[in-house]
Each structure stands twice: as structure tokens, then as C-alpha cells.
PyMOL Python script that loads the backbone (N, CA, C, O; Angstrom):
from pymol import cmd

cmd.read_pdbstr("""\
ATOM      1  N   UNK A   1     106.972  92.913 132.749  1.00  0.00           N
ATOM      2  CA  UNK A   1     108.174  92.562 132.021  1.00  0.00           C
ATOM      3  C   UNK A   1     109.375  93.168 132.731  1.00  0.00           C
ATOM      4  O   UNK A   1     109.416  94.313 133.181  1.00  0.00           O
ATOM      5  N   UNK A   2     110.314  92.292 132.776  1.00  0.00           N
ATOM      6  CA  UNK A   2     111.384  92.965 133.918  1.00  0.00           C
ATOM      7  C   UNK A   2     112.450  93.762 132.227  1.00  0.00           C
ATOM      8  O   UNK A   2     112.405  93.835 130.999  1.00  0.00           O
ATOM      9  N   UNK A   3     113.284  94.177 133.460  1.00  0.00           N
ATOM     10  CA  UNK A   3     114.194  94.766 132.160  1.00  0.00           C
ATOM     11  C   UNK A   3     115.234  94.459 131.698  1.00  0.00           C
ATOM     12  O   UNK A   3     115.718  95.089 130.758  1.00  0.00           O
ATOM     13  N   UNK A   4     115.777  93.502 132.206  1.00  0.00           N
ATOM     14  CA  UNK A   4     116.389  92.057 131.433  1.00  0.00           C
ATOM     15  C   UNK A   4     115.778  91.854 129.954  1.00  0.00           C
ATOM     16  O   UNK A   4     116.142  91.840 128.778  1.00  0.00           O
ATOM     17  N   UNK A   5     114.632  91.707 130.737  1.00  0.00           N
ATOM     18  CA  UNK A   5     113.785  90.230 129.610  1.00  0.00           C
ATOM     19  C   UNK A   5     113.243  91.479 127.884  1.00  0.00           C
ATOM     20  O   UNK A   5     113.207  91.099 126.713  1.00  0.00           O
ATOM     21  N   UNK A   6     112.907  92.970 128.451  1.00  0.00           N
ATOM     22  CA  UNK A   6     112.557  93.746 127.552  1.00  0.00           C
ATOM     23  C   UNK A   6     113.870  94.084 126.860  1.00  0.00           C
ATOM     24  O   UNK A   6     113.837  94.097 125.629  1.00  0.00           O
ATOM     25  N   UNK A   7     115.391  94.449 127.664  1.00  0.00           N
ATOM     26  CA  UNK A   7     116.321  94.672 126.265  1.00  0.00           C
ATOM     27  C   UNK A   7     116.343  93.567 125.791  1.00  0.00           C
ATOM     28  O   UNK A   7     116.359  93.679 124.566  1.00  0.00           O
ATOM     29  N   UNK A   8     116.355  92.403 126.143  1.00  0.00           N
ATOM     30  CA  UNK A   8     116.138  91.129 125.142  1.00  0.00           C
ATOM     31  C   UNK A   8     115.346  91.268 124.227  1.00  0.00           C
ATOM     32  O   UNK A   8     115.757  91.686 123.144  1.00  0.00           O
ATOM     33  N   UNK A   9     114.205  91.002 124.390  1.00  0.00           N
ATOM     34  CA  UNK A   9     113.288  91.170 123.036  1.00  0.00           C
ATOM     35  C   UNK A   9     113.452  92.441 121.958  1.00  0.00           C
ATOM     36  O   UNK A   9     113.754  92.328 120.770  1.00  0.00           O
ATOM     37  N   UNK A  10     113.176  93.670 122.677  1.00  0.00           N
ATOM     38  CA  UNK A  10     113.785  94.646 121.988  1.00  0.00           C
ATOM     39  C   UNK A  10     115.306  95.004 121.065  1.00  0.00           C
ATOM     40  O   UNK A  10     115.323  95.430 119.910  1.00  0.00           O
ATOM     41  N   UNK A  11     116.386  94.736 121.827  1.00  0.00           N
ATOM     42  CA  UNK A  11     117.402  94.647 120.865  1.00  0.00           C
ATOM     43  C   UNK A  11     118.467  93.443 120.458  1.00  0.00           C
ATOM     44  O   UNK A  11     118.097  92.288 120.669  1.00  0.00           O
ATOM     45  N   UNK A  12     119.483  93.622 120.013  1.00  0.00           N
ATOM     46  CA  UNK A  12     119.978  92.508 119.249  1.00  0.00           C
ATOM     47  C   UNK A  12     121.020  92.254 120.823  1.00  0.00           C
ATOM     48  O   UNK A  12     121.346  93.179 121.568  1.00  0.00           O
ATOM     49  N   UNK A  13     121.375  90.829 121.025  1.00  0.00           N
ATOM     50  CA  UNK A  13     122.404  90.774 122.300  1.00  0.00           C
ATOM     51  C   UNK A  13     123.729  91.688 122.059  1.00  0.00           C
ATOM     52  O   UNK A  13     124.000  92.209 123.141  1.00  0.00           O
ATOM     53  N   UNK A  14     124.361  91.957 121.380  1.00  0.00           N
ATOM     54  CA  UNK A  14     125.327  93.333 121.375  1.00  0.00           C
ATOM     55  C   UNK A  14     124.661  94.293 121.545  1.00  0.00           C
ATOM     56  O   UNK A  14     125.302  95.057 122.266  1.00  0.00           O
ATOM     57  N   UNK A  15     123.387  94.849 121.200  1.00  0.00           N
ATOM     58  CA  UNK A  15     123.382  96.317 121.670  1.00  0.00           C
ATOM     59  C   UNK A  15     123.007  96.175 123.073  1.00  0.00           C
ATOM     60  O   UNK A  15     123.445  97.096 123.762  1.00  0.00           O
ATOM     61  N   UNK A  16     122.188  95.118 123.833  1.00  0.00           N
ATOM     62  CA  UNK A  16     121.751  94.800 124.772  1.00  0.00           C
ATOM     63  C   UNK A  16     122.823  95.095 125.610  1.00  0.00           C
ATOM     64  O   UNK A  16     122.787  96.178 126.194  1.00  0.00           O
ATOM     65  N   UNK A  17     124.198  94.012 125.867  1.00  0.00           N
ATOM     66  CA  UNK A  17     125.457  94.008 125.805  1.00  0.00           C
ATOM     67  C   UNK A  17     125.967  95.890 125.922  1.00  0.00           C
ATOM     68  O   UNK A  17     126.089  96.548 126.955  1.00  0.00           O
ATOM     69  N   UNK A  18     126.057  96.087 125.300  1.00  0.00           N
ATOM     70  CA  UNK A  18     126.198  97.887 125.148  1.00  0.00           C
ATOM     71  C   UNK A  18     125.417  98.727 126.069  1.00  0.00           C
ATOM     72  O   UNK A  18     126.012  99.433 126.883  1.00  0.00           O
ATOM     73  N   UNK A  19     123.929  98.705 125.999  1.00  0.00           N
ATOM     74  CA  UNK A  19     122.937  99.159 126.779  1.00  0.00           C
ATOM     75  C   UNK A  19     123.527  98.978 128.465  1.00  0.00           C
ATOM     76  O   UNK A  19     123.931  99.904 129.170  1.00  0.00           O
ATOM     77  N   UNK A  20     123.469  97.993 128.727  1.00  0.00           N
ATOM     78  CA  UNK A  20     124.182  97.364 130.228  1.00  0.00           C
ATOM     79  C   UNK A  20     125.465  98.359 130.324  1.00  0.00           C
ATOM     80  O   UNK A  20     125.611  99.417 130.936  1.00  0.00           O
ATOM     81  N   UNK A  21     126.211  97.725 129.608  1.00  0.00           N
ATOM     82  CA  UNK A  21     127.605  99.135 129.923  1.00  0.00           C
ATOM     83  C   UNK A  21     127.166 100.106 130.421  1.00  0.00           C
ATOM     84  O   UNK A  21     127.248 100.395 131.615  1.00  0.00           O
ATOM     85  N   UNK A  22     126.519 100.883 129.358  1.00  0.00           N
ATOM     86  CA  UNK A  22     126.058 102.253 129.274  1.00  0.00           C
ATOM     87  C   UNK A  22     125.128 102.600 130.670  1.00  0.00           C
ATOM     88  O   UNK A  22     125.171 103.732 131.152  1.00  0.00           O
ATOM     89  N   UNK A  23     124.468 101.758 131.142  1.00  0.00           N
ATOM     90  CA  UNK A  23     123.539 101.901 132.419  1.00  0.00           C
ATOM     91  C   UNK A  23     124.173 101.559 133.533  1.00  0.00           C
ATOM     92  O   UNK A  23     123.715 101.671 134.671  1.00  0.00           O
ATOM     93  N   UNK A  24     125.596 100.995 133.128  1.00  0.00           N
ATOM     94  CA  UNK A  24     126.098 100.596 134.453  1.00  0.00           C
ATOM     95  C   UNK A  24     127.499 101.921 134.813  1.00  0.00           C
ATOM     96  O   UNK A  24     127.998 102.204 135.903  1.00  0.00           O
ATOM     97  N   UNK A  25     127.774 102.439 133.575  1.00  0.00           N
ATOM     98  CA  UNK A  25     128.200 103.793 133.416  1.00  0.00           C
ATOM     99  C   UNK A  25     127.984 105.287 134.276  1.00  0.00           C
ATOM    100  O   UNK A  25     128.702 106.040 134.933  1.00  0.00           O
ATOM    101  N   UNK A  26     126.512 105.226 133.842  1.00  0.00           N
ATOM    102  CA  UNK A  26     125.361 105.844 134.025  1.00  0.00           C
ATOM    103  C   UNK A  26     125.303 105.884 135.899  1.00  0.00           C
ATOM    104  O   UNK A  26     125.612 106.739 136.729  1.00  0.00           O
ATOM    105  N   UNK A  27     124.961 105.035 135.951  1.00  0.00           N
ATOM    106  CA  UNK A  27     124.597 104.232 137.989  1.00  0.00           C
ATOM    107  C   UNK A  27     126.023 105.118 138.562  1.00  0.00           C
ATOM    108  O   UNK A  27     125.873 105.451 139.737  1.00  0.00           O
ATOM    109  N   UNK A  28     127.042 105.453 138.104  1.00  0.00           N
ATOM    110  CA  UNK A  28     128.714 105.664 138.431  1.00  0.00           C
ATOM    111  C   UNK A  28     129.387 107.270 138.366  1.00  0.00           C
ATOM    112  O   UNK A  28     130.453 107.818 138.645  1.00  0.00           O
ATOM    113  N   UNK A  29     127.801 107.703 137.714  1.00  0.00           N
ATOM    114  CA  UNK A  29     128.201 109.334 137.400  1.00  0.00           C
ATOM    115  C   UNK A  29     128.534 109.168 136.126  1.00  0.00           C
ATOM    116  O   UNK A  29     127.827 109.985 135.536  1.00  0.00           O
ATOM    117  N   UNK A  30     129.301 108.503 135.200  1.00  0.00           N
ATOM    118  CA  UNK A  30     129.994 108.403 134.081  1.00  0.00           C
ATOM    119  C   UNK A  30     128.710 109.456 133.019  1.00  0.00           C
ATOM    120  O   UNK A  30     127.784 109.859 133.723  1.00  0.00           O
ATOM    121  N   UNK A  31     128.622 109.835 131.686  1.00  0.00           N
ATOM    122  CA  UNK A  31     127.912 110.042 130.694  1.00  0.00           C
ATOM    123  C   UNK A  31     128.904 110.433 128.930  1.00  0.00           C
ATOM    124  O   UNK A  31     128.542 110.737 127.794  1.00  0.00           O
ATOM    125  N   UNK A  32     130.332 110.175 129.663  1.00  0.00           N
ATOM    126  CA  UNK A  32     131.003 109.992 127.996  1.00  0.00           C
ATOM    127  C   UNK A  32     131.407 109.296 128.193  1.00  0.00           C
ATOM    128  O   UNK A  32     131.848 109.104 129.326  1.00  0.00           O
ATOM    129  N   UNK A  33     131.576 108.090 126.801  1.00  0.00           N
ATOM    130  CA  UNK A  33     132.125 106.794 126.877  1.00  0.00           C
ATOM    131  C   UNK A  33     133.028 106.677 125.183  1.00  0.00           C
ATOM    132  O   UNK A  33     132.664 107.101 124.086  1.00  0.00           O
ATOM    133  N   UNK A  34     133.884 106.170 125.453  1.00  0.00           N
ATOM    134  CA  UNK A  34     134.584 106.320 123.904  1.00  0.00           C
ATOM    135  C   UNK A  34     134.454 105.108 123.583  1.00  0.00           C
ATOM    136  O   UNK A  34     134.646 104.244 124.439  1.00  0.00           O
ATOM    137  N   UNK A  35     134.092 104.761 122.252  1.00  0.00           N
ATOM    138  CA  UNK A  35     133.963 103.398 121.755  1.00  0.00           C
ATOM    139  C   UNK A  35     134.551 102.336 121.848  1.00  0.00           C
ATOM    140  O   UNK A  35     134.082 101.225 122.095  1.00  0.00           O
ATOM    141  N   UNK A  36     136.339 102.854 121.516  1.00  0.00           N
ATOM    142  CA  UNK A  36     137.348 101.766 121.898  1.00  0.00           C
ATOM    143  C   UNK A  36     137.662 101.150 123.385  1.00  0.00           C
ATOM    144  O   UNK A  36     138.378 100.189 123.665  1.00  0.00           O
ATOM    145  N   UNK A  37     136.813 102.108 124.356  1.00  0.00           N
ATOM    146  CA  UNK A  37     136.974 101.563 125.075  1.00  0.00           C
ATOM    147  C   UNK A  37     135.892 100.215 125.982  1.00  0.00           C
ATOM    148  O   UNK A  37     136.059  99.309 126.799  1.00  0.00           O
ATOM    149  N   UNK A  38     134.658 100.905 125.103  1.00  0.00           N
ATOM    150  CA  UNK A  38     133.410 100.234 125.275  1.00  0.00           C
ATOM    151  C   UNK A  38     134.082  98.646 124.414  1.00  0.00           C
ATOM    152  O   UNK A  38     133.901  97.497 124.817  1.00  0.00           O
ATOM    153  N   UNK A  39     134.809  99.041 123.252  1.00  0.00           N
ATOM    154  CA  UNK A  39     134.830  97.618 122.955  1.00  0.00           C
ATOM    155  C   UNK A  39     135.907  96.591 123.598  1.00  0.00           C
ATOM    156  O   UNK A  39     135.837  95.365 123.677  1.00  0.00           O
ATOM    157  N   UNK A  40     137.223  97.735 124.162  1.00  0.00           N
ATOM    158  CA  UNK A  40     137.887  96.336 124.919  1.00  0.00           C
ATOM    159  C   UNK A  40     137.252  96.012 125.874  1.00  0.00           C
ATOM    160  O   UNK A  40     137.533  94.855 126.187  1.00  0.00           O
ATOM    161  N   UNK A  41     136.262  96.614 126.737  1.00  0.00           N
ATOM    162  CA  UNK A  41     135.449  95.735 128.065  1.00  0.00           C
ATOM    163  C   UNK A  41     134.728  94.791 127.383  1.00  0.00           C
ATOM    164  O   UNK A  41     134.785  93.583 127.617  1.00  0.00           O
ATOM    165  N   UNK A  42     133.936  95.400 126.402  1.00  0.00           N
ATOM    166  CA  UNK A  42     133.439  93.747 125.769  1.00  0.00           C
ATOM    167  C   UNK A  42     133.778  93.178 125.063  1.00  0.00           C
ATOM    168  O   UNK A  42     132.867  92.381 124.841  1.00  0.00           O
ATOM    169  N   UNK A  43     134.704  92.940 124.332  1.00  0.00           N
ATOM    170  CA  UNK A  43     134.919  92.033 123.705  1.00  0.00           C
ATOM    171  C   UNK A  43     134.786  92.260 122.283  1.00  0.00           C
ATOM    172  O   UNK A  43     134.504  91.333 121.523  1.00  0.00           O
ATOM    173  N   UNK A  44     135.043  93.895 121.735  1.00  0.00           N
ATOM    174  CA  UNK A  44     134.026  93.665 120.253  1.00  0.00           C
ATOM    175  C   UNK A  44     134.865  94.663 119.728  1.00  0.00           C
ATOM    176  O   UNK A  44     135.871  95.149 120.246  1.00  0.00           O
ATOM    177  N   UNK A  45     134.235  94.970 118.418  1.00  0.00           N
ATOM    178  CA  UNK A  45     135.179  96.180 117.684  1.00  0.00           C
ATOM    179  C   UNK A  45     134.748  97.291 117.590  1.00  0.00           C
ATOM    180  O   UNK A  45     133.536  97.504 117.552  1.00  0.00           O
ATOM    181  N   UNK A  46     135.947  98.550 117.512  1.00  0.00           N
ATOM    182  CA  UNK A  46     135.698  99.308 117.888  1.00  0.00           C
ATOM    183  C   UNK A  46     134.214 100.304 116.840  1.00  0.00           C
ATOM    184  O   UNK A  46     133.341 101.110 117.161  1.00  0.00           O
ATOM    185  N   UNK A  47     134.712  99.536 115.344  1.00  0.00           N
ATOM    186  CA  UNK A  47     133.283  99.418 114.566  1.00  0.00           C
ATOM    187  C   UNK A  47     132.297  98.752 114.897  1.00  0.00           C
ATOM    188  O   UNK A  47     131.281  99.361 114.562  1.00  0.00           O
ATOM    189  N   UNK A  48     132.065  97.773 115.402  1.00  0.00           N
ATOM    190  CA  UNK A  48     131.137  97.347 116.070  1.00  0.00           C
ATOM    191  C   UNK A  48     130.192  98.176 117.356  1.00  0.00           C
ATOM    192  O   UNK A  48     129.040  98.488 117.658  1.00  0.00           O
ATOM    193  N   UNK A  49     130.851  98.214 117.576  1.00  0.00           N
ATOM    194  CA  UNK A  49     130.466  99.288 119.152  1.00  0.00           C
ATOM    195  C   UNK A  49     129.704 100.900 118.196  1.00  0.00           C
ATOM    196  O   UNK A  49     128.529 101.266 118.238  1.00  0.00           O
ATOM    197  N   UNK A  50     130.617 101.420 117.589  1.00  0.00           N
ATOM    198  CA  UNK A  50     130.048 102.154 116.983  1.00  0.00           C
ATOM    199  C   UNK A  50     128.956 102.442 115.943  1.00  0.00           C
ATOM    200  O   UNK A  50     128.591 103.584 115.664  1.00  0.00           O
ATOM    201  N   UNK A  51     128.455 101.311 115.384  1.00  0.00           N
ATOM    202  CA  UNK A  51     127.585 101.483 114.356  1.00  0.00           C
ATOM    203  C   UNK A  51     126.365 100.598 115.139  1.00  0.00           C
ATOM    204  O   UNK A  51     125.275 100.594 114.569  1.00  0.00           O
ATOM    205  N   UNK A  52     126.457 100.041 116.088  1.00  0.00           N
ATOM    206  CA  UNK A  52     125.452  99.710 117.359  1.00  0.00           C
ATOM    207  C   UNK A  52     124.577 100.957 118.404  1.00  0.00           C
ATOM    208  O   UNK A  52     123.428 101.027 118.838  1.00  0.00           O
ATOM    209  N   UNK A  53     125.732 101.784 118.506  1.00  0.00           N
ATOM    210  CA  UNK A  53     125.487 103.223 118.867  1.00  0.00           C
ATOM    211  C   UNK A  53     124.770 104.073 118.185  1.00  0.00           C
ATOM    212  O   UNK A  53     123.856 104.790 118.593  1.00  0.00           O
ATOM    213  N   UNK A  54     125.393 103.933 116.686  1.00  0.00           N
ATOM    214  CA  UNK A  54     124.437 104.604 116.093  1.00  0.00           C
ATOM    215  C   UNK A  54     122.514 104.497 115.888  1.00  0.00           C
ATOM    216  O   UNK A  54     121.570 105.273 115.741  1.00  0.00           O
ATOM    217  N   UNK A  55     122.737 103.150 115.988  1.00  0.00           N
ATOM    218  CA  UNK A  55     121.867 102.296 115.957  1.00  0.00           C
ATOM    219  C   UNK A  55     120.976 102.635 117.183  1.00  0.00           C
ATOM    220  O   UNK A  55     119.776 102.550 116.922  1.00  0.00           O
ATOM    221  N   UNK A  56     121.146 102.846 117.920  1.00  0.00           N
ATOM    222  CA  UNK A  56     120.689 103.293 119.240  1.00  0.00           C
ATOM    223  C   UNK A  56     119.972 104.026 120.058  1.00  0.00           C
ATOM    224  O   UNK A  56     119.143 103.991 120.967  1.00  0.00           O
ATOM    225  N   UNK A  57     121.129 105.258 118.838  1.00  0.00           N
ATOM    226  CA  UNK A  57     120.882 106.553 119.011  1.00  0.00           C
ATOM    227  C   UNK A  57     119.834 107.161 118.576  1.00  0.00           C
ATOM    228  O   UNK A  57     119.383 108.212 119.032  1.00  0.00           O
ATOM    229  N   UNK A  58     119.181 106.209 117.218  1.00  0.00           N
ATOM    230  CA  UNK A  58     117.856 106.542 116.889  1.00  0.00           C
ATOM    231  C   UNK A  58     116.571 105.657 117.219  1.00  0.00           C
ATOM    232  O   UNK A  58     115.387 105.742 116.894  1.00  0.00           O
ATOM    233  N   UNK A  59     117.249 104.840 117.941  1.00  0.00           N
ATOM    234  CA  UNK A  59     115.902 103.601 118.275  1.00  0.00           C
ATOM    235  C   UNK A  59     115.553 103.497 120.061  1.00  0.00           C
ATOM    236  O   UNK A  59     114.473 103.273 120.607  1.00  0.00           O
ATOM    237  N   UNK A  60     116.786 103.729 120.621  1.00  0.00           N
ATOM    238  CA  UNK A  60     116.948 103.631 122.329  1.00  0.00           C
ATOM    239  C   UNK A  60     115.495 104.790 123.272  1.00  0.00           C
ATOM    240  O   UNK A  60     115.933 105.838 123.747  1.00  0.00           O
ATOM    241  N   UNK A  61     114.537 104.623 123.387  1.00  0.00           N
ATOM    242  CA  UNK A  61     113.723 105.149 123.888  1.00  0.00           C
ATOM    243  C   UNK A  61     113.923 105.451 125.609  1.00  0.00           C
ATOM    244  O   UNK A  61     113.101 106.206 126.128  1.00  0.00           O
ATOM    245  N   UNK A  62     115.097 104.811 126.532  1.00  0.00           N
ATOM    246  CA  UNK A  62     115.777 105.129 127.608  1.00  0.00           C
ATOM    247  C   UNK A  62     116.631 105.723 127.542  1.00  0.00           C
ATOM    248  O   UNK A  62     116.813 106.294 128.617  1.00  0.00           O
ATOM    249  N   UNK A  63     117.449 105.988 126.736  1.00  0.00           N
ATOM    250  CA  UNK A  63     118.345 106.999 127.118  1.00  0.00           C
ATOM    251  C   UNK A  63     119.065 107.846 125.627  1.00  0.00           C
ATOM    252  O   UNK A  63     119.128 107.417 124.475  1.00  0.00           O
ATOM    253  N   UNK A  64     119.440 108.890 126.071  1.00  0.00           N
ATOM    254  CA  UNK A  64     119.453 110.168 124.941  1.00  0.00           C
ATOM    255  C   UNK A  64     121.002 109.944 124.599  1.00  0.00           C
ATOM    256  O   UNK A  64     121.830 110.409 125.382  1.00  0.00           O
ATOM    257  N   UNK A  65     121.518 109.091 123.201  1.00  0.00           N
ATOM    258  CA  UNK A  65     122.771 109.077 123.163  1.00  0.00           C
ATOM    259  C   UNK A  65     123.078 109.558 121.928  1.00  0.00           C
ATOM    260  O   UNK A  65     122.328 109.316 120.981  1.00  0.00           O
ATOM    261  N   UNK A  66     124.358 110.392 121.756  1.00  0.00           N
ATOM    262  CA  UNK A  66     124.796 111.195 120.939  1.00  0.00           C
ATOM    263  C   UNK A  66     126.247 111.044 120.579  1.00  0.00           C
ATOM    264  O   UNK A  66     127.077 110.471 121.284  1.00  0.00           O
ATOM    265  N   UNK A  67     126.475 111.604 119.429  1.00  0.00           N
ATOM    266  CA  UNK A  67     127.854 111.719 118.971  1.00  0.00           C
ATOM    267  C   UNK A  67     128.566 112.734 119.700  1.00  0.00           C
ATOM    268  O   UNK A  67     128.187 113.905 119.678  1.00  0.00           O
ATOM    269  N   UNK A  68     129.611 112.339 120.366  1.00  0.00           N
ATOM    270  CA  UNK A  68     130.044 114.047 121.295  1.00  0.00           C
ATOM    271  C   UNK A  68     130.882 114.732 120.469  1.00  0.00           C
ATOM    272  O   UNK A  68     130.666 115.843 119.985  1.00  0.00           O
ATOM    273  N   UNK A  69     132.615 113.494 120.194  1.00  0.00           N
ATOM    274  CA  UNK A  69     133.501 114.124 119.692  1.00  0.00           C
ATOM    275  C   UNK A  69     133.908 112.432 118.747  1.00  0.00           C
ATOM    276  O   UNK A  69     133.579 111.247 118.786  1.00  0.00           O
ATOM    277  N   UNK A  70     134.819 113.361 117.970  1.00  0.00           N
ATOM    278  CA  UNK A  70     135.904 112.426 116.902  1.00  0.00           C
ATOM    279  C   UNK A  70     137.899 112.143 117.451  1.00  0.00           C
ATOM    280  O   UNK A  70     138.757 111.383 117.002  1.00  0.00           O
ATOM    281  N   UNK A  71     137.917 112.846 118.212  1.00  0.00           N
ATOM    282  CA  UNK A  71     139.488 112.862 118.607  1.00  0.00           C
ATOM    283  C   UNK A  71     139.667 110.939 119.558  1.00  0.00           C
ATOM    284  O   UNK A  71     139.301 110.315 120.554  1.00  0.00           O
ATOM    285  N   UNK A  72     140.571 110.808 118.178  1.00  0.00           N
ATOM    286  CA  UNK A  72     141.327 109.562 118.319  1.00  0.00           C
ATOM    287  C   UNK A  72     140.454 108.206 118.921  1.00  0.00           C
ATOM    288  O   UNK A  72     140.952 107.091 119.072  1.00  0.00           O
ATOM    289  N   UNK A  73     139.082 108.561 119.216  1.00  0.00           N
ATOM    290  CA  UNK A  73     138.494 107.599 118.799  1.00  0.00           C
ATOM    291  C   UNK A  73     136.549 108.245 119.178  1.00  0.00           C
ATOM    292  O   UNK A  73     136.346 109.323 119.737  1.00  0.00           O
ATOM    293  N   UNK A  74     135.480 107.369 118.753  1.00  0.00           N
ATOM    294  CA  UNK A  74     134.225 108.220 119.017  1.00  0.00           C
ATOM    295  C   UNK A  74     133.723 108.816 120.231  1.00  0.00           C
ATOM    296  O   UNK A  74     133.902 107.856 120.980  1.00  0.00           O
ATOM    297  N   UNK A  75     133.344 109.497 120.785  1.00  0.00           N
ATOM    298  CA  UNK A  75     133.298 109.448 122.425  1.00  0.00           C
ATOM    299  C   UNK A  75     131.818 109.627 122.076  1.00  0.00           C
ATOM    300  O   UNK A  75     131.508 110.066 120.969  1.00  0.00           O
ATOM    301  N   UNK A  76     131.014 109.342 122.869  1.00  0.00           N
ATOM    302  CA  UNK A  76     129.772 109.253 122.602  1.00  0.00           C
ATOM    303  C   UNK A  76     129.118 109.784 124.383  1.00  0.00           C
ATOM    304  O   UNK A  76     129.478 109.366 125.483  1.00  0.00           O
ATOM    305  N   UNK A  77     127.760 111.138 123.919  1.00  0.00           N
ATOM    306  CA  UNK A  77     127.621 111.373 125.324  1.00  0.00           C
ATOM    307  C   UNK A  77     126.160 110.483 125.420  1.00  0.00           C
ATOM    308  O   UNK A  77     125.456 110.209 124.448  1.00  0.00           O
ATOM    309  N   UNK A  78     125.945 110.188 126.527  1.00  0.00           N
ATOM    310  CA  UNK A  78     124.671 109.464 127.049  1.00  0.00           C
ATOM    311  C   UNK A  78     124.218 110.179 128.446  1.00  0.00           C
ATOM    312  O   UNK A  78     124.814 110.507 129.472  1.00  0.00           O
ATOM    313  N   UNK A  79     122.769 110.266 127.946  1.00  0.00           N
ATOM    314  CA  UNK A  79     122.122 110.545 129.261  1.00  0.00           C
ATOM    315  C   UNK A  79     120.831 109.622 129.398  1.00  0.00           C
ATOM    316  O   UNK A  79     120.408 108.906 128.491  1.00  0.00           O
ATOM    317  N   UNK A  80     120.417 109.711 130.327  1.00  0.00           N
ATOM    318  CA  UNK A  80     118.931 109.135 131.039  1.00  0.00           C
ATOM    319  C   UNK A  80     118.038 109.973 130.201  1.00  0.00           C
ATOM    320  O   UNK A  80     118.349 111.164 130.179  1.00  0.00           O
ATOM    321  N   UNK A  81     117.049 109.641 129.539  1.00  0.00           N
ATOM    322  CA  UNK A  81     116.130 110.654 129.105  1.00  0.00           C
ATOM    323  C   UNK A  81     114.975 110.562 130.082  1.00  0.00           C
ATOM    324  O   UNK A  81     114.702 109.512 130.664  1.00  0.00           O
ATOM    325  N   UNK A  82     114.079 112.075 130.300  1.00  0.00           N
ATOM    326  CA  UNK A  82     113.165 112.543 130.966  1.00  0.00           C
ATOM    327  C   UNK A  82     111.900 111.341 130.765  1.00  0.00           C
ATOM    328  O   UNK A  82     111.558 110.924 129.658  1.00  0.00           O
ATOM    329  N   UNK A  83     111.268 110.869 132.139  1.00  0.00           N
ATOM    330  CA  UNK A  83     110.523 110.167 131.261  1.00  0.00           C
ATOM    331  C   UNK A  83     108.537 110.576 131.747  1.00  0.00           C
ATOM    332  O   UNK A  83     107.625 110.062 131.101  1.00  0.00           O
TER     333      UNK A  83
END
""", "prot")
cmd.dss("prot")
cmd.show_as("cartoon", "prot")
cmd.util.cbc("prot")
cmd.orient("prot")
């Protein structure tokens, strides 16, 4: 199963959508990402983005993502988890 085809089946196309960001983040050095900004690259809201995250944060078995901070909008840290 390539890994295209597994975030497909596994999550909904927005978190999928999100996941990609986040790994293409990731590939760049990046590991904090603030929501509002995750949502003007895609296209979505900044609630959206965030309650996808949350969503994530307890289901995402690739990578370890967390609430970092609250200032002026969510920043959320992500890492690669050990595998």
C-alpha cells in the first residue's frame, strides 16, 4: 500500500490534506505550524484546521502532534514519531 493510497483510506480528505502540509513541513526542518496559517495555504478555516488537529492528535499513528501555544492563533508542535 503506497502512502497516498493509506492516508486515503485512513483519514477524511481534509485531514489527509493537513497530514501532507504537515509532512511537507516536516521534509523543510519546519515542526510548529499555526493553524491560521495551515488554513490560508489550504483553503479552510481556521476552526477547521483546528479541530482536524485535534482529531489527529489522538488518532495520527505517524507523527506526534500537540497543542504548543494559544497566542493569537493555535500553533501546534509536530514531530515524526519513533517508529
Amino acid at each position: 500500500m503506497t502512502r497516498k493510497s493509506f492516508i486515503k483510506d485512513k483519514y477524511t480528505s481534509t485531514q489527509g490534506k493537513i497530514l501532507s502540509y504537515l509532512n511537507s513541513g516536516l521534509k523543510i526542518g519546519k515542526c510548529y505550524f499555526k493553524s491560521k496559517y495551515i488554513a490560508k495555504d489550504l483553503g479552510l478555516s481556521p476552526k477547521e484546521v483546528g479541530t482536524n488537529l485535534a482529531i489527529l492528535a489522538d488518532i495520527c499513528d505517524e507523527l506526534d502532534i500537540s497543542r504548543w501555544s494559544y497566542s493569537n492563533s493555535t500553533t501546534w508542535r509536530v514531530l515524526p514519531r519513533a517508529v
